[in-house]
N, C-alpha and C positions, 0 to 999 in steps of 0.2 A: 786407850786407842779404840779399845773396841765401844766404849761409851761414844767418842764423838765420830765414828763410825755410824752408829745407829741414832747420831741429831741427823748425820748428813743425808742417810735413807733418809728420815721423816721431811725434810728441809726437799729433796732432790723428787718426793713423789709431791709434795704442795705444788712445786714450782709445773709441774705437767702437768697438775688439774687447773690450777691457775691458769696456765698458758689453754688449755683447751676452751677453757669459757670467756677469756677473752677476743673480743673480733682481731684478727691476724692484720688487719689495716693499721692497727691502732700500735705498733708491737713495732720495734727496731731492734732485737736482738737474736740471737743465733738459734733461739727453740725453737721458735715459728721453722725456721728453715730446716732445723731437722725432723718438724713434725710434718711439714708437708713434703716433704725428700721423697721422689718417686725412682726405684728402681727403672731402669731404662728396658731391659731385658723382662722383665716379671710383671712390671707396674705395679708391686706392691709398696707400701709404706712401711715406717716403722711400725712395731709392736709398741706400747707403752714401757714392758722389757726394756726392749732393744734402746728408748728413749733414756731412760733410767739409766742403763748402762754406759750410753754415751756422755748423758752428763759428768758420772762420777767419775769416767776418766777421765775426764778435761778438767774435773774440778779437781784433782786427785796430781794428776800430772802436769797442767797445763796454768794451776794459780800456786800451789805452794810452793813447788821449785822456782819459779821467779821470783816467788815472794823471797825467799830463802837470796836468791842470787843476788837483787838488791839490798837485803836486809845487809849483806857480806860489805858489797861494794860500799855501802854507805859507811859501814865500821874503818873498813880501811881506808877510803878517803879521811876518819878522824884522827885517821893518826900518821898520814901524809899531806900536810900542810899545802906543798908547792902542788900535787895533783889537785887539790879541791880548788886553788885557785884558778891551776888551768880549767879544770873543766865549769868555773863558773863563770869564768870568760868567756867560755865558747857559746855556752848557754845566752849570757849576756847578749854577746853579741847576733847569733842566729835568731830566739825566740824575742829578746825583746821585753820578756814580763808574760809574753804568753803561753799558752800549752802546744806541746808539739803537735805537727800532725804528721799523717805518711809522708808528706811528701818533704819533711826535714829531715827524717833520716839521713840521706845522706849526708848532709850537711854537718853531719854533728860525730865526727871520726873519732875526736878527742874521746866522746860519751860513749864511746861504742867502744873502745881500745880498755874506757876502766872497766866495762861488764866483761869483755874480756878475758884481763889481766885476773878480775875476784872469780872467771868461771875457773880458771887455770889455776889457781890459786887453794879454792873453795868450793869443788864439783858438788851440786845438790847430790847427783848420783855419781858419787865415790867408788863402786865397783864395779863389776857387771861378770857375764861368762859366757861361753858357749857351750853348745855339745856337738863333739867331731861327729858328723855321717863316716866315713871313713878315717881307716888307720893314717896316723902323720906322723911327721916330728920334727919338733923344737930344736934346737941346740941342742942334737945329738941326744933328746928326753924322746923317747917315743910315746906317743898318744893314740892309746887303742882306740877303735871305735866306740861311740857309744859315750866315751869319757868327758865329762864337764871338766872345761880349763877356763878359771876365773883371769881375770885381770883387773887390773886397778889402776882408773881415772886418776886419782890422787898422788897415785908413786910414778906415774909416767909424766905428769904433768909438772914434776919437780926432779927429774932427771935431767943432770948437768949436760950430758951428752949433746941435749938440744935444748936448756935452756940456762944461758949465761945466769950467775947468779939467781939461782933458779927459787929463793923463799924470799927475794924481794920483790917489791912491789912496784911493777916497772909499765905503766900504760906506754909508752913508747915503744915497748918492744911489739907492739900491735900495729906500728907504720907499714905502711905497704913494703918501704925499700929492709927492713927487719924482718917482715914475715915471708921474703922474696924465698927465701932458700930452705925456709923449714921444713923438718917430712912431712909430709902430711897426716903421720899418723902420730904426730908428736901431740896433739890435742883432740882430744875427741870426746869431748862432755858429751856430746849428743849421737855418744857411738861413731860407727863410721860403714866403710861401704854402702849393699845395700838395704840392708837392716836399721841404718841411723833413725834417728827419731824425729816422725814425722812432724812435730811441731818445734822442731828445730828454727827457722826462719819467726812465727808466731810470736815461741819464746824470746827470739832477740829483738824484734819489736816492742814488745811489751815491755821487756826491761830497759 
């Protein structure tokens, strides 16, 4: 880890001297616009830092968890026959032979229900926690301040409670008139409240 930790510093400071020496006309991707990002309030810009930083969370958070959520989805479509057909139908039928763009999303419910089904399935982030500001309590568990209370994306997302047959692989339970009634807190790969994860939307794009 810590080896390709220090490719991706080497790799993440090139990619900002690159981007500096090239004309920003010439350039269609997301560093231009973070190198020229001007504070509204300050009018200052990034540091080369602060660039640095911003890259490696997105490349950190923002490609290997999707990569990770397809890599799932595609496993489990191999070993659900009737889903890989529907959802090659739907492809079929929407794209055509071609690549999607923004504006198929919506179009494509079937493709969105199996990313879904493998986030619920297969959370890239499988735990998480908080830490109480103030004293609470659970089920009758008191939680002093101060105290970290973990939870786990994986064991809720497989609780029978609110998910019928809940270690099958079920893309239909992602139809609108199925997800009408579920809690809302019965899925929450990408956290919830207002802490969730700001690349929530992004990542379901992408995948």
């Amino acid at each position: 880890l810590l080896y390709h930790y220090g490719q991706l510093e080497l790799q993440v400071w090139a990619l900002i001297h690159a981007a500096k020496a090239d004309d920003p006309a010439t350039r269609d991707d997301l560093l231009p616009l973070l190198m020229h990002a001007t504070d509204a309030r300050t009018g200052y810009k990034m540091s080369d830092q602060q660039l640095h930083d911003e890259l490696t969370t997105l490349i950190f958070t923002g490609y290997e968890t999707t990569a990770q959520s397809v890599t799932w989805a595609v496993y489990l479509l191999s070993q659900h026959s009737a889903a890989e057909a529907a959802l090659q139908a739907e492809l079929d039928s929407v794209l055509a032979g071609r690549d999607p763009t923004l504006a198929d999303l919506p179009h494509l419910p079937y493709t969105r229900a199996v990313l879904m089904e493998s986030l619920r399935l297969s959370p890239p982030a499988w735990s998480n926690g908080r830490q109480a500001l103030e004293p609470d309590e659970l089920n009758g568990i008191p939680i002093p301040a101060g105290a970290r209370v973990g939870y786990s994306q994986y064991v809720v997302h497989r609780h029978p409670a609110h998910w019928p047959n809940p270690d099958d692989f079920m893309p239909e339970r992602w139809s609108p008139a199925a997800s009408a009634n579920r809690h809302p807190f019965a899925f929450f790969v990408f956290g919830a409240g207002k802490r969730q994860c700001i690349g929530r939307d992004l990542a379901l794009m992408e995948g």
